[in-house]
N, C-alpha and C positions, 0 to 999 in steps of 0.2 A: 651368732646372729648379730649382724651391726646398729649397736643402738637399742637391743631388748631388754627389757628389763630382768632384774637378775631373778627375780624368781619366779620368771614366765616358767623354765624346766619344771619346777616344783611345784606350781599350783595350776597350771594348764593338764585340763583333763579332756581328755576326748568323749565329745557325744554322739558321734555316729564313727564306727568304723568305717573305710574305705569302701566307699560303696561305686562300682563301674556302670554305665551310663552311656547308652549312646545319645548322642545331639544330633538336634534337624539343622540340615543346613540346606541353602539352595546353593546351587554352582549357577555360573551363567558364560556365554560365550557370545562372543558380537562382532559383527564388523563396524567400525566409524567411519563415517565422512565428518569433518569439523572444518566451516569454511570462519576464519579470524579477519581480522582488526587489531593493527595495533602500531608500534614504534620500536624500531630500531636506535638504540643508542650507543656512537662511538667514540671512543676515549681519543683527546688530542690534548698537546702540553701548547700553552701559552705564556710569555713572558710577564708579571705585573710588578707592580711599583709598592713599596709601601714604608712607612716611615717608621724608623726603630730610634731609640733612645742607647746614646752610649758615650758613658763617662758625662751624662747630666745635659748632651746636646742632642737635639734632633735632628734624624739623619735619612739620607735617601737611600734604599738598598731595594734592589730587584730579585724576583726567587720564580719559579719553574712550578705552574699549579697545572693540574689535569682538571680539564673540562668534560662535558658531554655533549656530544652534536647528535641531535634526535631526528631520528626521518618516517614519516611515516610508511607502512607495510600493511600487506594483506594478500592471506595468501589459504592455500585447503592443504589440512594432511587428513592422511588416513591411518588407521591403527586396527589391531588386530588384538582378543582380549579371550583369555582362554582359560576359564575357570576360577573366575573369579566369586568367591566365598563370599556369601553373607547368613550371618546367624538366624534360625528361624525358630528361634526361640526367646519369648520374653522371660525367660524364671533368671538367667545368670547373667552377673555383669560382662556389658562386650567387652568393657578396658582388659579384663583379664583372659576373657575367652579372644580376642583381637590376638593377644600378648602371646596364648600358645602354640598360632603359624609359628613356621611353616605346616601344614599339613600337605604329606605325601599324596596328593591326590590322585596324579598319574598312576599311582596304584591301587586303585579303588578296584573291590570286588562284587561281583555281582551279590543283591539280598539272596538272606539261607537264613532259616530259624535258627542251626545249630552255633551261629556267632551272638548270639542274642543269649544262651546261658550262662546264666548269671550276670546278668547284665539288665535294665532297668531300661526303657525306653521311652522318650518323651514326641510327643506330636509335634508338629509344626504349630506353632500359633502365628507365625509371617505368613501371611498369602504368599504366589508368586509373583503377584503385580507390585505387591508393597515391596517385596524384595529385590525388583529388579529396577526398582527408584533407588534404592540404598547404593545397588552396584553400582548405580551409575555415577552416585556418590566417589567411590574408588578410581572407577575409568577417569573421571575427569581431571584427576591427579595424573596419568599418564598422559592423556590425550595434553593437557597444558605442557607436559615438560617437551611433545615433541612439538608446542607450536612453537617453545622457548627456541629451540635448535632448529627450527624451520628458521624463524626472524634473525637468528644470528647476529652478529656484531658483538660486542663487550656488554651490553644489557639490554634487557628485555621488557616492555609493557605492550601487556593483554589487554584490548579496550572490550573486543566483545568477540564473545564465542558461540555458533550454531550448530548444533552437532546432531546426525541422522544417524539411527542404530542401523541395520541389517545385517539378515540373515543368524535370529537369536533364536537361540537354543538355553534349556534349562535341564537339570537334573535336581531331583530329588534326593540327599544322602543323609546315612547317620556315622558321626566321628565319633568314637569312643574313647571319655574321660572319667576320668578316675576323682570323685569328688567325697574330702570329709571336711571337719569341724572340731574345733576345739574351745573350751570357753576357758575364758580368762578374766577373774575380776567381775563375774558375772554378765559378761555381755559375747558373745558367739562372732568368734572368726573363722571366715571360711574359706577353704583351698583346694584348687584342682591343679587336674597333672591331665598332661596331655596320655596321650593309650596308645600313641604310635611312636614319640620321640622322649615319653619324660619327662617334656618342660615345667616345670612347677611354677605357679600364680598361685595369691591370692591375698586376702588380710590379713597384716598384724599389728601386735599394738607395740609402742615406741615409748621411751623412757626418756623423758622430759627432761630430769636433770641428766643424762648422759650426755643429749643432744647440746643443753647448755654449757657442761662443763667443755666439750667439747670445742665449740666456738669461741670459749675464753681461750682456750689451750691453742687456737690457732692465732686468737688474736695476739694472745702473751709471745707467741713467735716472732709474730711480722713487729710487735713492737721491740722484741731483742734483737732484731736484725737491724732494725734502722736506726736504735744507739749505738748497735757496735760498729754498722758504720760510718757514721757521725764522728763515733771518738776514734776508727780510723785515720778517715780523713784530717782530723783536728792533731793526729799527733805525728802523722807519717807523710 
């Protein structure tokens, strides 16, 4: 493990075994209308002027610089949004629960008690209303990048975006994850695994002097590169 300290193996004990879990999540699905505002910018080369110093005089020399010519735009897309995940549960961090999509969703099976033994199940604590602010959070990341490709040209500015959901639909699910703990040096790290792919998340702890010796050891490189060659060039 990169950067662990060397006797995490040896004094890392574990305080919970592996314990399985399903999580609340909501899905959501929507159609958008998004009518924008904004600026199309296109790249064009112009000639300029500017004055270099050589051999102790000052001189006139011309060079080839790329501009931008901005034009204003405005324009509606639409999009389409199909299951999009948000966590409906406050107990685990999203960074690592975010981290272990993809889930296969398209394969989701209908609820049965008998997927639920041995397995641990937590409530929703997200409404569906709270959680369908969150998605929209997500959507808005797709919805910008097609207003990007609507406005076209070599770059792109968003001045303002109004966006209408319809035809929203929600599901109710639970994802099951595989969550334990380990303590090291008295303080508790904790790590889950996805239940359908494996992916593993979570905390650990990092060795100080590894990560510093380390950075010397890159710096001591880049600095034996650029004497040797220095005393290349100075001999050949």
């Amino acid at each position: 493990m990169w950067f662990a300290p060397n006797d995490l193996k040896k004094y890392a004990d574990t305080t919970d075994k592996l314990n399985g879990m399903y999580i609340p999540y909501w899905t959501y699905d929507s159609e958008t209308e998004s009518s924008y505002s904004g600026e199309r910018g296109t790249n064009y080369t112009t000639t300029e002027s500017y004055t270099a110093f050589e051999n102790g005089k000052s001189v006139t020399r011309t060079r080839t610089v790329t501009r931008i010519s901005w034009t204003y735009v405005s324009g509606t897309v639409n999009n389409s949004f199909d299951d999009i995940l948000v966590l409906a549960s406050n107990s685990l961090p999203e960074k690592y629960t975010n981290a272990l999509e993809p889930w296969d969703v398209e394969n989701l099976t209908a609820y049965s008690d008998k997927f639920l033994s041995g397995f641990r199940t937590e409530s929703y604590q997200v409404d569906v209303k709270s959680g369908f602010e969150k998605s929209k959070v997500i959507m808005e990341a797709g919805i910008r990048n097609s207003i990007c490709s609507d406005i076209g040209g070599d770059h792109q500015r968003i001045g303002s975006v109004n966006t209408t959901y319809n035809n929203i639909t929600f599901k109710h699910i639970l994802l099951p994850v595989w969550l334990s703990a380990y303590r090291y040096h008295e303080k508790v790290f904790r790590f889950m695994i996805n239940g359908r792919t494996g992916e593993v998340q979570g905390e650990r702890p990092y060795s100080t002097i590894k990560i510093v010796l380390a950075v010397l050891a890159v710096i001591a490189i880049g600095v034996g590169i650029y004497f040797g060659a220095q005393y290349y060039h100075q001999n050949y």
